[in-house]
MARMI-710162 format. One record per residue: x, y, z of N, C-alpha, C in turn; residue in one letter. Coordinates in steps of 0.02 Angstrom, whole numbers, plus 50000, padded with zeros to 5 digits. Each point is the difference from the previous one (the first is absolute). Example, Ala and Ser with C-alpha at 12.3 -4.5 7.8 and 13.67 -1.06 7.14 Angstrom:
NODE    n.xx    n.yy    n.zz   ca.xx   ca.yy   ca.zz    c.xx    c.yy    c.zz   res
NODE   50660   49716   50390   49955   50059   50000   50045   50060   50000     A
NODE   49982   50053   49964   50042   50059   50003   49961   50055   50037     S
//
This chain:
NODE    n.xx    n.yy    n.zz   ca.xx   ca.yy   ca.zz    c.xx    c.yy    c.zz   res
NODE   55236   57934   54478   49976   50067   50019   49939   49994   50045     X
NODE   50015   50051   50049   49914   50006   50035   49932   50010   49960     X
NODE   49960   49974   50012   49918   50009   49969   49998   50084   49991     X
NODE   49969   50043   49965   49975   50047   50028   49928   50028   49956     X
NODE   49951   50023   50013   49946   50008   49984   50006   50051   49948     X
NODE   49961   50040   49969   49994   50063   49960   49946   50035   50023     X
NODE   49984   50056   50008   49946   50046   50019   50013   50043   49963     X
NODE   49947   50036   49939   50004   50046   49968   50053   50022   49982     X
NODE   50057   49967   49975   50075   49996   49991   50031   50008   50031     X
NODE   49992   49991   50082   50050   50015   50031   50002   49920   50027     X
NODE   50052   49988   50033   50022   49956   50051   49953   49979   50070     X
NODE   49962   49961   50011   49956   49997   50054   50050   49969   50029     X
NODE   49972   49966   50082   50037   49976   50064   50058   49936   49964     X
NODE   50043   50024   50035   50048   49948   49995   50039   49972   50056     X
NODE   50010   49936   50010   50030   49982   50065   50085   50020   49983     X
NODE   50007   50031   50033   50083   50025   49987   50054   49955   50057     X
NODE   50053   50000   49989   50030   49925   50035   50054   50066   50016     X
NODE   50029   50004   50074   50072   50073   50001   50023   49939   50061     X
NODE   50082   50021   49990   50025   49960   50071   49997   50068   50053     X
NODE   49997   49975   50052   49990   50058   50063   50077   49988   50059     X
NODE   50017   50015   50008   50043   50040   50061   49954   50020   50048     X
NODE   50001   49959   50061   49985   50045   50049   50030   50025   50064     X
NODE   50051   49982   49991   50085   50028   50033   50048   50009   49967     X
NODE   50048   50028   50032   50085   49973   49987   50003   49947   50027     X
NODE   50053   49984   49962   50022   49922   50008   50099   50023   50050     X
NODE   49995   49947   50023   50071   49993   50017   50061   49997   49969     X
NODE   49993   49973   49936   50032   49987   49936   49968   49973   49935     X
NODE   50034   50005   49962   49960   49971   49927   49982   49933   50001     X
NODE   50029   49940   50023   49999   49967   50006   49941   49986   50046     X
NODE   49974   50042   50038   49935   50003   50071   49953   50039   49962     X
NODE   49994   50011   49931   49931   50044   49980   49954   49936   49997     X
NODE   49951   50022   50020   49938   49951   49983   49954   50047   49979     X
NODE   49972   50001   49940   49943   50049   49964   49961   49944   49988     X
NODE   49923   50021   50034   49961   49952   49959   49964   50029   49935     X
NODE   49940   49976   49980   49975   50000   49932   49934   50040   50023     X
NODE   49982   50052   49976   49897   50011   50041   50000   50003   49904     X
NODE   49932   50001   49990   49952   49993   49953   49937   50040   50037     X
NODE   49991   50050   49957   49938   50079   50029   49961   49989   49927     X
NODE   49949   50025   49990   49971   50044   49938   50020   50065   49996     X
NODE   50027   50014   49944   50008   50057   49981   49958   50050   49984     X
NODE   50035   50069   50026   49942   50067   50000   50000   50022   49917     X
NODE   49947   50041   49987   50019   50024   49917   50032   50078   50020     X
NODE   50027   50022   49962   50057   50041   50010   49963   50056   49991     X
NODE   50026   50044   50064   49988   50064   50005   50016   50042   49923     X
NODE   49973   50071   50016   50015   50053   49948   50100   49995   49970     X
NODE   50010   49989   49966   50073   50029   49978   50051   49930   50015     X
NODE   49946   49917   50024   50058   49968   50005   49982   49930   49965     X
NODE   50057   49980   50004   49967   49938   49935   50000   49900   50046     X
NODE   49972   49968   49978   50011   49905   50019   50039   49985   49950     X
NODE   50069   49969   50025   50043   49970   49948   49986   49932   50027     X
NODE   50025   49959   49954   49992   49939   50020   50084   49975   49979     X
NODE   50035   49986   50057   50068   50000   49996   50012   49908   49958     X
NODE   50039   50043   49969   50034   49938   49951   50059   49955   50029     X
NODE   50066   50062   50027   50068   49981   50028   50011   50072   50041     X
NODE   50017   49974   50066   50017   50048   50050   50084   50006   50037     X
NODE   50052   50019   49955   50042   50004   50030   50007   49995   50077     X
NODE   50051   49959   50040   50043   50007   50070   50063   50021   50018     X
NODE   49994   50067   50022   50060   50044   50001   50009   49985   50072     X
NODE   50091   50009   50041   50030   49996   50029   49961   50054   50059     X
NODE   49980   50035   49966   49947   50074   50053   49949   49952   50023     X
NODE   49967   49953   49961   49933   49979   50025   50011   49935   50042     X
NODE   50048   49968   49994   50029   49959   50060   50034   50044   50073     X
NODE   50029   50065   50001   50032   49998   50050   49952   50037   50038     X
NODE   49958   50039   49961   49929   50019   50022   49977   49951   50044     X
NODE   49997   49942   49977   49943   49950   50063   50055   49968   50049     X
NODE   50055   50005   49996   50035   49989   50088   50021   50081   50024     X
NODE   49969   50054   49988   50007   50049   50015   50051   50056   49991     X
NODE   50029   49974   49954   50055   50050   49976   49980   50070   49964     X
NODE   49932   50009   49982   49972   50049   49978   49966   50045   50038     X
NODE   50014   50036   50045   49960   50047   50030   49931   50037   49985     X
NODE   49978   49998   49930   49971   50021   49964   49937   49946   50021     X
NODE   50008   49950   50005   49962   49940   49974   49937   49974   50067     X
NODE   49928   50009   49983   49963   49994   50033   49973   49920   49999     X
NODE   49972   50010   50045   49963   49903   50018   49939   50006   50040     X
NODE   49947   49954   49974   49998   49952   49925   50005   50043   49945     X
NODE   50038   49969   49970   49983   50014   49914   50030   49940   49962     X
NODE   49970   50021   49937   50011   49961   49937   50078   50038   49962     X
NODE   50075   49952   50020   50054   50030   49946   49986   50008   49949     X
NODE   50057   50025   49963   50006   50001   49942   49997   50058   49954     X
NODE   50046   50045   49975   50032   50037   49977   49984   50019   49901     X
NODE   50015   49951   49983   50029   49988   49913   49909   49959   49972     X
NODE   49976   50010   49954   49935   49987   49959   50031   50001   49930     X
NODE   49953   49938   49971   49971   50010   49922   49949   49957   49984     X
NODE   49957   50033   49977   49949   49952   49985   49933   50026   49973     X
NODE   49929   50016   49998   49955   49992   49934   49935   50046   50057     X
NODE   49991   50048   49982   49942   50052   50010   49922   49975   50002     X
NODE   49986   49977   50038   49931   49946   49996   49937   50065   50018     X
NODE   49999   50048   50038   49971   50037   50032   50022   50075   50002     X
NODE   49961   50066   49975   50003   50048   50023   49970   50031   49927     X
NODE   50051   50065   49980   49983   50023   49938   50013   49964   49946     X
NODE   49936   50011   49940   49987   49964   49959   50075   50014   49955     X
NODE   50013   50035   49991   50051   49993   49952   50083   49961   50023     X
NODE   49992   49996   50054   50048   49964   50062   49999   49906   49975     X
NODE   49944   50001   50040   49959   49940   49992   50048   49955   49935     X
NODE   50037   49926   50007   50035   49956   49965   50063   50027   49969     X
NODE   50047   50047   50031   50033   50038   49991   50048   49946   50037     X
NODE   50060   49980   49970   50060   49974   50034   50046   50065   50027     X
NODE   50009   49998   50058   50031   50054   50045   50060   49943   50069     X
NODE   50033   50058   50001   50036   49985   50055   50035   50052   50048     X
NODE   50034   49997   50044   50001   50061   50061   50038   49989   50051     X
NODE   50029   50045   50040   50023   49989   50066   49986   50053   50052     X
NODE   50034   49989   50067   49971   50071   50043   50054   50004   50058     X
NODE   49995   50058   50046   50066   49981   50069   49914   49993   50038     X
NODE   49952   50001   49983   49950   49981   50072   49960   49930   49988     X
NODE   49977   49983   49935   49981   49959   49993   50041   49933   50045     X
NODE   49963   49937   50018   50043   49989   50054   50005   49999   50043     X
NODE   50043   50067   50013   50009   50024   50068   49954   50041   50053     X
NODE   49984   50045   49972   49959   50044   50030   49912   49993   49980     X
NODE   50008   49949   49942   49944   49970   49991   49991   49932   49965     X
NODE   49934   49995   49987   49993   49920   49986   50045   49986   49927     X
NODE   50045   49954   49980   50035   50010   49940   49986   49939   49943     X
NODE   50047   49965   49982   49984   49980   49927   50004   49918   50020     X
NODE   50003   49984   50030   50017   49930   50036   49942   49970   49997     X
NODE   49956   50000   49944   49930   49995   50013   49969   49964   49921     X
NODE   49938   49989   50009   49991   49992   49917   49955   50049   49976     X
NODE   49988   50052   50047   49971   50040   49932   50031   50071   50080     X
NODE   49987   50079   49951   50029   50042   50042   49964   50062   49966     X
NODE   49994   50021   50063   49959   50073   49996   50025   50060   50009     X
NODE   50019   50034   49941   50041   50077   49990   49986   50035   49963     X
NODE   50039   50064   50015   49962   50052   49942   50029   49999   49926     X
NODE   49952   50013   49964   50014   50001   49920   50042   50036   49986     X
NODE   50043   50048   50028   50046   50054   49989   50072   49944   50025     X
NODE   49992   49966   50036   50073   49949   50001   49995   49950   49962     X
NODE   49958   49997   49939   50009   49948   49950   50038   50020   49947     X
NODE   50060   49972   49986   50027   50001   49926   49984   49948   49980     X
NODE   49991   50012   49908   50005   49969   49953   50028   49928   50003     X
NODE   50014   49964   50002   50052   49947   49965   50023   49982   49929     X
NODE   50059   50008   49997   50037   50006   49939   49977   49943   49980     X
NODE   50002   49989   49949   50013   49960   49919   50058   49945   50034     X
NODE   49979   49941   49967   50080   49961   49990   50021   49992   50060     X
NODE   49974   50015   50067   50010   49968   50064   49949   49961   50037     X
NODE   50019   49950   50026   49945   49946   50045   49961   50065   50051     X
NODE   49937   49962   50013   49989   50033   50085   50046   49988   50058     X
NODE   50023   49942   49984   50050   49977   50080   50062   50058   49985     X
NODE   50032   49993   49942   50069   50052   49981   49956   50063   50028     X
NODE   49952   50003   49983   49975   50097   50033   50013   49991   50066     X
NODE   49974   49959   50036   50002   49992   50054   50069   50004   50043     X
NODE   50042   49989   49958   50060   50001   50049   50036   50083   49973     X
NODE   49965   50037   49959   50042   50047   49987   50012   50049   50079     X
NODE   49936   50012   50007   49984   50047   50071   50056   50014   50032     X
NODE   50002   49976   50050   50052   50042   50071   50067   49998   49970     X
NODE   50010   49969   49969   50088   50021   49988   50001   50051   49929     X
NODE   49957   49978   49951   50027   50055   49944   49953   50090   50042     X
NODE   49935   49984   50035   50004   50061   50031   50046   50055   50055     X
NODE   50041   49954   50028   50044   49991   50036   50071   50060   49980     X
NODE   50022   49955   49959   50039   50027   49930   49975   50070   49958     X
NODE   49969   50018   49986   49957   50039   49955   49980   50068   50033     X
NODE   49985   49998   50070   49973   50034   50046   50087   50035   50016     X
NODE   50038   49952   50007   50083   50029   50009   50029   50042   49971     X
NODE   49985   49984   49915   50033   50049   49941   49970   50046   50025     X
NODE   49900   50026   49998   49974   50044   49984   50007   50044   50056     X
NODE   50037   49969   50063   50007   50052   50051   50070   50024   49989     X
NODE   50048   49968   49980   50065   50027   49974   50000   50040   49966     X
NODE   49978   49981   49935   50009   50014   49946   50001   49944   49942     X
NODE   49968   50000   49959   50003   49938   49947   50062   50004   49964     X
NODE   50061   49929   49990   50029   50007   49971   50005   49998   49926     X
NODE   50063   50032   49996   50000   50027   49912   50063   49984   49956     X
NODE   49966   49981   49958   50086   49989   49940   50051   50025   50011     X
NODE   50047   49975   50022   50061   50027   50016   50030   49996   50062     X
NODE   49936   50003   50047   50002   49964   50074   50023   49927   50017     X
NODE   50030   50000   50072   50018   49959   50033   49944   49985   50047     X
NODE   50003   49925   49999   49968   49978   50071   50031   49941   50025     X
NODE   50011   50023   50045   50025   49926   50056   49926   49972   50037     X
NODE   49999   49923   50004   49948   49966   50050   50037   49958   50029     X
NODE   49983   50021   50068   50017   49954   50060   49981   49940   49996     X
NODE   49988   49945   50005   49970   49952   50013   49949   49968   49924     X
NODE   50054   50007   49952   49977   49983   49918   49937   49939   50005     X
NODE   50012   49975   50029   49968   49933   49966   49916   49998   50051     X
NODE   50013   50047   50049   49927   50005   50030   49943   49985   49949     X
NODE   49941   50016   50051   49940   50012   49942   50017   50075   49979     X
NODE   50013   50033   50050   49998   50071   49994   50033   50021   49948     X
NODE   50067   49965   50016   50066   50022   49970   49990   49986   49924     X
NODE   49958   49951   49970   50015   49967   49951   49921   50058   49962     X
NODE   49957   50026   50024   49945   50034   49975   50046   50074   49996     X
NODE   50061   50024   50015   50002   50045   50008   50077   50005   49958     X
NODE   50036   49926   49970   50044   50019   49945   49959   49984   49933     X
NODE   49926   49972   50014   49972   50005   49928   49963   50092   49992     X
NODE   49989   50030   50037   49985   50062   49999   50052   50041   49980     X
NODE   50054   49980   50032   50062   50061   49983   50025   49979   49944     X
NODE   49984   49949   49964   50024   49993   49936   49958   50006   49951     X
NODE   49941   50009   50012   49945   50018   49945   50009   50080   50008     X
NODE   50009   50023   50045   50021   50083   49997   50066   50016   49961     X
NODE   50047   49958   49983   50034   50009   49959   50085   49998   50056     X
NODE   49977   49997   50055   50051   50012   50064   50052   49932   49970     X
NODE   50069   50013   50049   50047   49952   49987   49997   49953   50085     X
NODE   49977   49938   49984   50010   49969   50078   50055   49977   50022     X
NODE   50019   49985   50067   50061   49970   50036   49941   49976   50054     X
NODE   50028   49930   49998   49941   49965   50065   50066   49980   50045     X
NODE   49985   49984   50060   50035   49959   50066   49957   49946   50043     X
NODE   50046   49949   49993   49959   49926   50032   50062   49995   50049     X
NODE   49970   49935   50033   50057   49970   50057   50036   49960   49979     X
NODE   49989   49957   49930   50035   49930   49981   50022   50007   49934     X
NODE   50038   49955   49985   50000   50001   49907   49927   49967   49986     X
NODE   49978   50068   49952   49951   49967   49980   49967   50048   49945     X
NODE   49956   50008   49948   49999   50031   49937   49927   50037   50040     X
NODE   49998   50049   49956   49940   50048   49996   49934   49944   49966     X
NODE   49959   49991   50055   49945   49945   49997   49928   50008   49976     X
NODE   50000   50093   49985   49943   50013   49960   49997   50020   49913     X
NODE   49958   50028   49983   50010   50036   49943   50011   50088   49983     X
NODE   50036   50011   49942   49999   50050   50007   50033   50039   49927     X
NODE   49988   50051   50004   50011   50031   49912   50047   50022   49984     X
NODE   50048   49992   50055   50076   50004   49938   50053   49952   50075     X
NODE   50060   49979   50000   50037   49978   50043   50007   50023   50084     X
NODE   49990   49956   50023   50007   50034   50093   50077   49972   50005     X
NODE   50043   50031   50030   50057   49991   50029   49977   49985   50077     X
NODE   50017   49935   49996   50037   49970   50073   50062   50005   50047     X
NODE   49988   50038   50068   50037   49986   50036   49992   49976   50049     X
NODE   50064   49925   50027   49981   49959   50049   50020   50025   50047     X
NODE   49973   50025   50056   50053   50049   50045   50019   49957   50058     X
NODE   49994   49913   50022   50031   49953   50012   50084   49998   49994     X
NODE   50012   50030   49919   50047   50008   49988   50064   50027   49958     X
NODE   49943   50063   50005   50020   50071   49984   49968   50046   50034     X
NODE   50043   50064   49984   50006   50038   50033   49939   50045   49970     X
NODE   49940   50021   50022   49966   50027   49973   50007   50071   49970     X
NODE   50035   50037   50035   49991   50083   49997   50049   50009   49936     X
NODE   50048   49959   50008   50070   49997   49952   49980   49980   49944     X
NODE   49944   49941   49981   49974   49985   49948   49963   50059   49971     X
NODE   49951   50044   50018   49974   50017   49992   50034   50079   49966     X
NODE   50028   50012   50029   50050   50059   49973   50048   49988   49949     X
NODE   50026   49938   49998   50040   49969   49939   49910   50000   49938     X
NODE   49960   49977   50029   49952   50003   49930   49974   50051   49987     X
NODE   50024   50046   50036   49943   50069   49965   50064   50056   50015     X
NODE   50057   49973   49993   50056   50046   49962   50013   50059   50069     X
NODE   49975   49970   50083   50023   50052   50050   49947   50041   50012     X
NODE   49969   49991   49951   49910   50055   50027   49979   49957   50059     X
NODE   49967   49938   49986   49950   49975   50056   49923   50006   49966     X
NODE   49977   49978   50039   49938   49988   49958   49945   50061   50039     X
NODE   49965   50013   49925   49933   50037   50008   49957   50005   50041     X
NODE   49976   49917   50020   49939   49975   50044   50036   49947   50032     X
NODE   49984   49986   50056   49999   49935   50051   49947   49987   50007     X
NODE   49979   49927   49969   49961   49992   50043   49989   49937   50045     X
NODE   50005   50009   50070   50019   49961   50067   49931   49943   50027     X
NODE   49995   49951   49966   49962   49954   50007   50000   49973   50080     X
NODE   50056   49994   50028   50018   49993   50052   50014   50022   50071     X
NODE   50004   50036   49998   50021   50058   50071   50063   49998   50018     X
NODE   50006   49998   50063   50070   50021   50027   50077   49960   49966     X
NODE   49986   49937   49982   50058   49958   49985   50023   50043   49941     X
NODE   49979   50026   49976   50039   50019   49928   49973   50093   50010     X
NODE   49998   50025   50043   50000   50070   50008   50062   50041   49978     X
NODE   50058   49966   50038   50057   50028   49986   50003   50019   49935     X
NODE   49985   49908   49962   50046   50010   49938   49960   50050   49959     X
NODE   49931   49991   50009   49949   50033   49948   50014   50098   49984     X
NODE   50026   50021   50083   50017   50077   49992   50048   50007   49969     X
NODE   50057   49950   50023   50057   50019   49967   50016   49994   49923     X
NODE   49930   49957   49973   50005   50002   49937   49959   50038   49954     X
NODE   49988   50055   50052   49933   50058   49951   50061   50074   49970     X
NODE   49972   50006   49940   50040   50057   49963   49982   50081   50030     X
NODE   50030   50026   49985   49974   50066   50036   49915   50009   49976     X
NODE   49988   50021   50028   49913   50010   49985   49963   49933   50010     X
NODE   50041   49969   50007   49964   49921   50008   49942   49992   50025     X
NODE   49945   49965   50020   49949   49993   50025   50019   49901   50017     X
NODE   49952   49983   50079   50012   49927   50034   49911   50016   50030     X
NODE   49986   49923   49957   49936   49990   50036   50022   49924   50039     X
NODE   49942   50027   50057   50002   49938   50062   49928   49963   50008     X
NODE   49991   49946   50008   49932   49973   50010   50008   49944   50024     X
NODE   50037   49969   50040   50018   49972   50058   50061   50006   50044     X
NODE   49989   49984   50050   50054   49994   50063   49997   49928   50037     X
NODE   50067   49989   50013   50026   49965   50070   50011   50028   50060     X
NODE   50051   50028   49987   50000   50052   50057   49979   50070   50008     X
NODE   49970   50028   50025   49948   50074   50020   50062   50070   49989     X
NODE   50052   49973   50019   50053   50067   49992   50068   49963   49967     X
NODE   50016   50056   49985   50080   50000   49958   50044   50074   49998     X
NODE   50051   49987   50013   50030   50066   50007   49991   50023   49913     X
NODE   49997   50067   50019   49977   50076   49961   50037   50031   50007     X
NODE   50033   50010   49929   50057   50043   49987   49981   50081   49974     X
NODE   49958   50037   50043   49984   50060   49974   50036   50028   49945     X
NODE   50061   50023   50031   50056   50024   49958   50005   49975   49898     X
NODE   50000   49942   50000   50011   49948   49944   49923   50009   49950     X
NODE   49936   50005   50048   49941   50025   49993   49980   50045   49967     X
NODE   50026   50046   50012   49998   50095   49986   50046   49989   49947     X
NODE   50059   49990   49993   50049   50016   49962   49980   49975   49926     X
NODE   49962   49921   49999   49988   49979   49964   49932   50017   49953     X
NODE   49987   50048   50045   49920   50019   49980   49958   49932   50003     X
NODE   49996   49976   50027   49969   49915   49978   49911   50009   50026     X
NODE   49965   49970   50008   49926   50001   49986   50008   49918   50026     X
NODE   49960   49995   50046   49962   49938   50029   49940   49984   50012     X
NODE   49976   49970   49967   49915   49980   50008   49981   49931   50038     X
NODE   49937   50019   50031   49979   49936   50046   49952   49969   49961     X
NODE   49983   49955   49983   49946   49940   49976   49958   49963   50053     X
NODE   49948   50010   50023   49967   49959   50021   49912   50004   49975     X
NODE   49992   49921   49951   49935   50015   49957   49951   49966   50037     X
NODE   50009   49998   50070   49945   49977   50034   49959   50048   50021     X
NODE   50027   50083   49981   49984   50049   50005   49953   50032   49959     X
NODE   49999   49949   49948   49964   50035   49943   49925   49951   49975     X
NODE   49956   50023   49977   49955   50000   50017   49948   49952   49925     X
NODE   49975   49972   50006   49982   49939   49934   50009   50044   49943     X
NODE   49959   50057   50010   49980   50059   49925   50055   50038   50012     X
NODE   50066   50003   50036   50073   50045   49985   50026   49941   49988     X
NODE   49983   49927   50023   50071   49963   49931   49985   49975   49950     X
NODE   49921   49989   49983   49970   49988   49943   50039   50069   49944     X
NODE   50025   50073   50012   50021   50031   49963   50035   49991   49987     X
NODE   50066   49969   50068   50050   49993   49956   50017   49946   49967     X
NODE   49925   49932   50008   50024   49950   49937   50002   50027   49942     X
NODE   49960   50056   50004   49975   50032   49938   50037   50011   49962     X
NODE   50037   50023   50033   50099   50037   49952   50027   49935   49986     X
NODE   49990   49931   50005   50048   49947   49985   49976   49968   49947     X
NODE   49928   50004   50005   49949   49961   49941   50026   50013   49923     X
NODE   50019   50060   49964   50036   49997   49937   50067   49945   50013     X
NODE   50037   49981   50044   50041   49980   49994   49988   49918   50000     X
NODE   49980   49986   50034   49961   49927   49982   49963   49994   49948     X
NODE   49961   50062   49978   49947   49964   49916   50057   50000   49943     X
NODE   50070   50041   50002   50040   49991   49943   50044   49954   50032     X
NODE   50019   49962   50052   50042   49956   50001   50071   50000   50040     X
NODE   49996   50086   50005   50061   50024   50022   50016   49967   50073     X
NODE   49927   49992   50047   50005   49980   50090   49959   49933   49974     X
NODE   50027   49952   50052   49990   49933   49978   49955   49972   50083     X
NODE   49964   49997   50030   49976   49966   50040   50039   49931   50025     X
NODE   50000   49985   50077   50059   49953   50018   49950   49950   49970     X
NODE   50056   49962   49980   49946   49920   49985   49992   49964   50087     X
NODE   49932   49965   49960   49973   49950   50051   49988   49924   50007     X
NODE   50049   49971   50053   50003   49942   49983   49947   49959   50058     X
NODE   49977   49940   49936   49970   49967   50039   50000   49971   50078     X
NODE   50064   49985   50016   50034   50009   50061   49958   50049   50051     X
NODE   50002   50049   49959   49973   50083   50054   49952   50005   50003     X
NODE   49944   49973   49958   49951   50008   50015   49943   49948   50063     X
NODE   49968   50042   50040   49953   49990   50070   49928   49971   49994     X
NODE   49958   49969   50019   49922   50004   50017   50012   50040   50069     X
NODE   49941   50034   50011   50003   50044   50055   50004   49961   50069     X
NODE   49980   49937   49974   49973   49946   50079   50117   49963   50000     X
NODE   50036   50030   49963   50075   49995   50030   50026   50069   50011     X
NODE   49975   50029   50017   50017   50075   50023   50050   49985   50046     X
NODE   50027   49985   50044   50046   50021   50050   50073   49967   49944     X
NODE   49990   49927   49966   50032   49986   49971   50051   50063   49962     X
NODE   49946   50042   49958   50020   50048   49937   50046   50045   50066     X
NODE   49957   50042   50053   50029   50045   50047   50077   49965   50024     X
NODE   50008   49956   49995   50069   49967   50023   50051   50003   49954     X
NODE   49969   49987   49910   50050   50010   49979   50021   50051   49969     X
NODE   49942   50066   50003   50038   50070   49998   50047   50014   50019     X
NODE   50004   49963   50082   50042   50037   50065   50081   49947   49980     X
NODE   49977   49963   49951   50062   49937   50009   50061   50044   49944     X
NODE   50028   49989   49970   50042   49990   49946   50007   49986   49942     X
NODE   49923   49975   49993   49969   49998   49932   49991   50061   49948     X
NODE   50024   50012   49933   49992   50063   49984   49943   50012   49952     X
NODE   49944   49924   49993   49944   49993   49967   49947   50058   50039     X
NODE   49958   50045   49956   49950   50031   49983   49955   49951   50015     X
NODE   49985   49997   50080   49944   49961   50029   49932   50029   49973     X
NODE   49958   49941   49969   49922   50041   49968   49952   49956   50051     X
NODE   49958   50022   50018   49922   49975   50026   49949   49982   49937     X
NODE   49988   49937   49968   49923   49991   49972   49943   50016   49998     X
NODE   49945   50040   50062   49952   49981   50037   49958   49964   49975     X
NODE   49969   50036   49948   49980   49942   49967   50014   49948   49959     X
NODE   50036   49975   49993   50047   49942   49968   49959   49954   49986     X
//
């Protein structure tokens, strides 16, 4: 851990260690972030000094630094996903294990890629019981991701259907442990033979749509209705199947694309009454997704949402940063964590 002084209980100067960006890069493979080391300021009215424990690396905070993020300013310090220990601000704050995520942190500002981080006390949640700091750390962008989807849909409910595009994502996999702690019935879709790779509170049905027929499965399992919710991890590749497998009233959330357009079947639209929601939580703001960890936190202190595990493998020192940014972008489906202070 860094040295740090005490002043009248608070946190005096600390040399804080953040990797910096001061371009886009050409590719992931061409990021070069170096290391600065500053003293840290003591925190304004309403915001707190964490001293980061484990800093999640999301797929956003790599494509961010070869410029795939429009959003994303330079220089800054990445980094998205936090957990770690309240060294500075309000006294009752102060040695509080917390963790957090944001769509600006990062991007639009200096983010978690750092060893200690300066935000407001209103985007700190709690940290549950019975989970590591690094497991907090990786909850962020995908179970907010997920969570932010239901609550713009609609949260699913006992008796409900949900289809997920792209099961075994991070996304996908934070969002059949949600629909099954709601009591929902899941149907996931992958590309390969291959089993439902997270956890979850009652059975996910697999379909390989490699080699089956998706829409046909899906109506054979829910008796010709179709399902309740879609939700489309993916974008365009599985658009088709995802409408054609929504029940009347259905609702399809989207939160990525390949391709920008897809034919739109108005007609099929209307008729179906269907409801489509857009997801993008880069939109939302440290203290609007700190709320909606808020709604997930009972589900992790009883057991029901399980945090991805973290393997030694995945875990970074900040001085292999481009390393971790590479294998977000690779094929790897490990929950990349940052140490900083390690």
């Amino acid at each position: 851990m860094h040295a740090r002084t005490e002043i009248g209980g608070k946190a005096g100067a600390i040399a804080m260690r953040s990797l910096r960006l001061n371009a886009k890069a050409d590719s992931v493979e061409a990021v070069a972030p170096t290391i600065e080391t500053l003293p840290s300021a003591r925190p304004r009215d309403g915001d707190v000094l964490v001293e980061i424990r484990a800093a999640a690396v999301n797929p956003s905070d790599a494509k961010a630094a070869i410029g795939m993020m429009p959003y994303a300013i330079f220089p800054r310090t990445p980094g998205r996903d936090f957990a770690g220990v309240v060294i500075d601000g309000p006294a009752d704050l102060v040695g509080k294990e917390v963790f957090g995520s944001s769509g600006d942190l990062g991007i639009r500002r200096d983010g978690t890629h750092a060893s200690h981080l300066m935000v407001e006390a209103a985007a700190l949640v709690d940290k549950p019981a019975g989970i590591t700091l690094a497991e907090a750390a990786g909850i962020g962008v995908p179970f907010v991701t997920a969570q932010e989807g239901f609550r713009r849909a609609g949260m699913p409910k006992p008796g409900e259907t949900v289809l997920i595009l792209g099961l075994n994502g991070k996304v996908g996999q934070a969002a059949a442990q949600i629909a099954t702690w709601q009591g929902a019935k899941v149907i996931g879709v992958v590309r390969r033979p291959e089993d439902y790779a997270g956890h979850a509170s009652a059975p996910v049905t697999v379909i390989n749509s490699a080699s089956e027929d998706v829409v046909a499965r899906v109506k054979d399992l829910t008796g010709g209705k179709g399902c309740d919710i879609v939700y489309n991890t993916v974008g365009e590749p599985y658009y088709e199947a995802g409408t054609r497998s929504l029940s009347v009233l259905g609702r399809q959330i989207f939160i990525a694309a390949l391709k920008q357009t897809v034919p739109f079947d108005i007609f099929a639209f209307y008729r179906g009454r269907h409801t489509y929601v857009g997801i993008d939580t880069l939109a939302l703001s440290s203290i609007a997704t700190a709320d909606v960890l808020r709604d997930l936190v009972p589900g992790f202190a009883a057991g029901a949402l399980k945090p991805f595990p973290i393997e030694d493998r995945a875990i970074y020192p900040l001085d292999r940063a481009r390393e971790a940014y590479v294998a977000v972008l690779s094929a790897s489906r490990d929950r990349v964590i940052f140490l900083p202070n390690g």
